[in-house]
N, CA, C and O of each residue as an XYZ file, in Angstrom:
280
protein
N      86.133    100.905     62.010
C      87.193    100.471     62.894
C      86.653    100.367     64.318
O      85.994    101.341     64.682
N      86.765     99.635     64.960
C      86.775     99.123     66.175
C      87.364    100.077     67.390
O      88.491    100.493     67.122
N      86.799    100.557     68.792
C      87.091    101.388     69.572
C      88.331    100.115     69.855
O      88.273     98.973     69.400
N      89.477    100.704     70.764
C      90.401     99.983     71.288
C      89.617     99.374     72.375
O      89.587     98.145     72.435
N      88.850    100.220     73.414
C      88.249     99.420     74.793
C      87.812     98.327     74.307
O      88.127     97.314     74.931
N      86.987     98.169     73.103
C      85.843     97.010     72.754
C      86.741     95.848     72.719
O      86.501     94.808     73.332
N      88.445     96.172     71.524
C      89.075     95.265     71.453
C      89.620     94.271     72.934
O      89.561     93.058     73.136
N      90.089     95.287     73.696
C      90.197     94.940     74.980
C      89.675     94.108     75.973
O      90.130     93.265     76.746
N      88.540     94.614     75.711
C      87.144     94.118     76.089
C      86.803     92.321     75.784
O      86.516     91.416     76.568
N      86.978     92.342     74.395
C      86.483     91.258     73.542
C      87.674     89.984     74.044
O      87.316     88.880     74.454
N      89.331     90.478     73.886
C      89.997     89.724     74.351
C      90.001     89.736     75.674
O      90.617     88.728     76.017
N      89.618     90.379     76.685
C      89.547     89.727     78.475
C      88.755     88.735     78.530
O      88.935     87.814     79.327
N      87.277     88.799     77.279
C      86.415     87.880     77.581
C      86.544     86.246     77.155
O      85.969     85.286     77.669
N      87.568     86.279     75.960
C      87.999     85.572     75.505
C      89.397     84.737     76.083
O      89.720     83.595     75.758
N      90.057     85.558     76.942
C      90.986     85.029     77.624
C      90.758     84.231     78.701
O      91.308     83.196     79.080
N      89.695     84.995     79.210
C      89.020     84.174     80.808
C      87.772     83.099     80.381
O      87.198     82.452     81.256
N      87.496     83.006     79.270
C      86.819     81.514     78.862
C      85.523     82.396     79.046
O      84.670     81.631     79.497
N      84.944     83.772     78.886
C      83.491     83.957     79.397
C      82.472     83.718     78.496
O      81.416     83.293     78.965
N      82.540     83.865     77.526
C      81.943     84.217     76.773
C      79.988     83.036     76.913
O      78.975     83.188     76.230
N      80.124     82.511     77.504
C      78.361     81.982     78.219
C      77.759     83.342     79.275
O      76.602     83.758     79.203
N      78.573     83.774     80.016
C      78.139     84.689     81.177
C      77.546     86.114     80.114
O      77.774     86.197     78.907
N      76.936     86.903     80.751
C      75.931     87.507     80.213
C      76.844     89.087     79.776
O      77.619     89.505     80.636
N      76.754     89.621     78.898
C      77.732     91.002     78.404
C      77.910     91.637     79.806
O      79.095     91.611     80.139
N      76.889     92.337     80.956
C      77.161     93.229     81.882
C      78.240     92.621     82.656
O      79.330     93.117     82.941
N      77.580     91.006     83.072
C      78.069     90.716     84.073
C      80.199     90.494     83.680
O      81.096     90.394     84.518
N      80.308     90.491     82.236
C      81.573     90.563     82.198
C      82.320     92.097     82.321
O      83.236     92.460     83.059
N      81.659     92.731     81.442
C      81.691     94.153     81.734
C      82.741     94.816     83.011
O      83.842     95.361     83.097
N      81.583     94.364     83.935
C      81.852     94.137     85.851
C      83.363     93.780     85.792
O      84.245     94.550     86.173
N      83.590     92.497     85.262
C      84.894     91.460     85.771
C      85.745     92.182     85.238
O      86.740     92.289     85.955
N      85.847     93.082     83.699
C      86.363     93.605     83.160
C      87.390     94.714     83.793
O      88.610     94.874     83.805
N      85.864     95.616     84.480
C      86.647     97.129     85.195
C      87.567     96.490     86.792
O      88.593     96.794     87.399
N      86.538     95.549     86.920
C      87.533     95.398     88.569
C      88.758     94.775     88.238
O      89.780     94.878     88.916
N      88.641     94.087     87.122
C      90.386     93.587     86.836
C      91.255     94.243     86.485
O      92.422     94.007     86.798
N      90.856     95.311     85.685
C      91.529     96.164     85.309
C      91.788     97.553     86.595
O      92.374     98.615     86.383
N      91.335     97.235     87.515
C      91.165     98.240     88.338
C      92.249     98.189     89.664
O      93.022     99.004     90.168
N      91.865     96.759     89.944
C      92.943     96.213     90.957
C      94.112     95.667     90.126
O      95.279     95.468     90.466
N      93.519     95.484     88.992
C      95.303     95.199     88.336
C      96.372     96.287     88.515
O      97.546     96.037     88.239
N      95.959     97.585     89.007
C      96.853     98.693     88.952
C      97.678     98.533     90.536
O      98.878     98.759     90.690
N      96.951     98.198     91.374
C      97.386     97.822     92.397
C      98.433     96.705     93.179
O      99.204     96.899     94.119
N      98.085     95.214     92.251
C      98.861     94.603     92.334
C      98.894     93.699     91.003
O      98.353     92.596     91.075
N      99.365     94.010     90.049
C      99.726     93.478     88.548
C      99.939     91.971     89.061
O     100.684     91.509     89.924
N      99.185     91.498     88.370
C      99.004     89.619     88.209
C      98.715     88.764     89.182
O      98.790     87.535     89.205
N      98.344     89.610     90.064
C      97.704     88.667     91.627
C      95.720     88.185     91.289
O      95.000     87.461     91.976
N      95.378     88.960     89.964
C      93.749     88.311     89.411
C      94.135     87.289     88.645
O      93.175     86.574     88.360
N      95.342     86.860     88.111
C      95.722     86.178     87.348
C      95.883     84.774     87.500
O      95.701     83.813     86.752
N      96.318     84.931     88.809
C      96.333     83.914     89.604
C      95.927     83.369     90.555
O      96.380     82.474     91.270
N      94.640     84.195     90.554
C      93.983     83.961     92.407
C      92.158     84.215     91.458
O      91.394     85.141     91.730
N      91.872     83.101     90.370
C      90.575     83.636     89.711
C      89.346     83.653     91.049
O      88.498     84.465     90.678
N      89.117     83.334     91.818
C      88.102     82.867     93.328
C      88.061     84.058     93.233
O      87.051     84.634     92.829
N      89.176     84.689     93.592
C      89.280     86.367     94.263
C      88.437     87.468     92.838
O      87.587     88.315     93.111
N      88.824     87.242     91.686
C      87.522     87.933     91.001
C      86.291     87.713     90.857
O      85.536     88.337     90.112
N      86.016     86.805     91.568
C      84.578     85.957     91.629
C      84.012     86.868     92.724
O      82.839     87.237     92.671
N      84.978     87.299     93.892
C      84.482     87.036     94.910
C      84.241     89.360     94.904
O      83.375     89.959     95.541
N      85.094     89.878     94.183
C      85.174     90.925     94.112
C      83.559     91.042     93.078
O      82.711     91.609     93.767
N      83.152     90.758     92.055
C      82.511     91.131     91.392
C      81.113     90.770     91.923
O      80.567     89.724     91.570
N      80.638     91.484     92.621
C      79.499     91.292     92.981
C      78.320     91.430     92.898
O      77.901     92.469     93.407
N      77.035     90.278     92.098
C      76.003     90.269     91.289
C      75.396     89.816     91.935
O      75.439     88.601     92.131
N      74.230     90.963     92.787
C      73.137     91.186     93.713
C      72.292     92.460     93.281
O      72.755     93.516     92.850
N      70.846     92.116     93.504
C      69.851     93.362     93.448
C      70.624     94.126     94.620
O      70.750     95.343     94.487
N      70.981     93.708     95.392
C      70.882     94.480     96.976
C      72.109     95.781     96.586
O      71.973     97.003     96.635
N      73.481     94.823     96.139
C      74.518     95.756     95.408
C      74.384     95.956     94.106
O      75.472     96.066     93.541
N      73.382     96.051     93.364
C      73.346     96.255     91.887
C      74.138     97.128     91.316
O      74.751     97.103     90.249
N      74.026     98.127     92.399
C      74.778     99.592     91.813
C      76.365     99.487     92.321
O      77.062    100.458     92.026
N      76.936     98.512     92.982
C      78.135     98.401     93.549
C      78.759     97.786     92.454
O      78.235     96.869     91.822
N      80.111     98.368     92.154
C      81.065     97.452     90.953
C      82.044     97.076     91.607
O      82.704     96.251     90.974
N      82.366     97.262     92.406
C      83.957     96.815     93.076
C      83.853     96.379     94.618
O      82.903     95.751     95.086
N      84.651     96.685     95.124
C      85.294     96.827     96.714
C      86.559     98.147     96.663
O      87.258     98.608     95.761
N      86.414     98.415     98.040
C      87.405     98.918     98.219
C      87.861     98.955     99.341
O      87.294     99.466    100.306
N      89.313     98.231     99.347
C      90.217     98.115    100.584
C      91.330     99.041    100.871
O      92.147     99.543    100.100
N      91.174     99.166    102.236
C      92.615    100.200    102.751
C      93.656     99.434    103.529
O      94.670    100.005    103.932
């Protein structure tokens, strides 16, 4: 049987058309959507630029997964 996250997982990637982009780099899109989704429910939904622009894939931030605003 299948962990629930994976299922989760499998359908975000499948919902947002990813499935060319590379496993981590969805991974990434995964937690920050799910992350700021707690904050403001359906504003990634509709604003896709803005998860582009949150997920950030650089050596420089390699180790960075998010943002965080006050």
């Amino acid at each position: 049987m299948r962990n629930l996250l994976d299922v989760k997982f499998d359908k975000f990637v499948e919902d947002f058309n990813l499935q060319e982009r590379a496993e981590k780099a969805n991974w990434r899109r995964f937690v920050n959507y799910n992350f700021f989704s707690q904050f403001q429910p359906g504003r990634l939904d509709t604003d896709a630029n803005l998860l582009d622009q949150i997920c950030v894939d650089s050596l420089e931030f390699s180790q960075v997964h998010g943002a965080f605003f006050c």
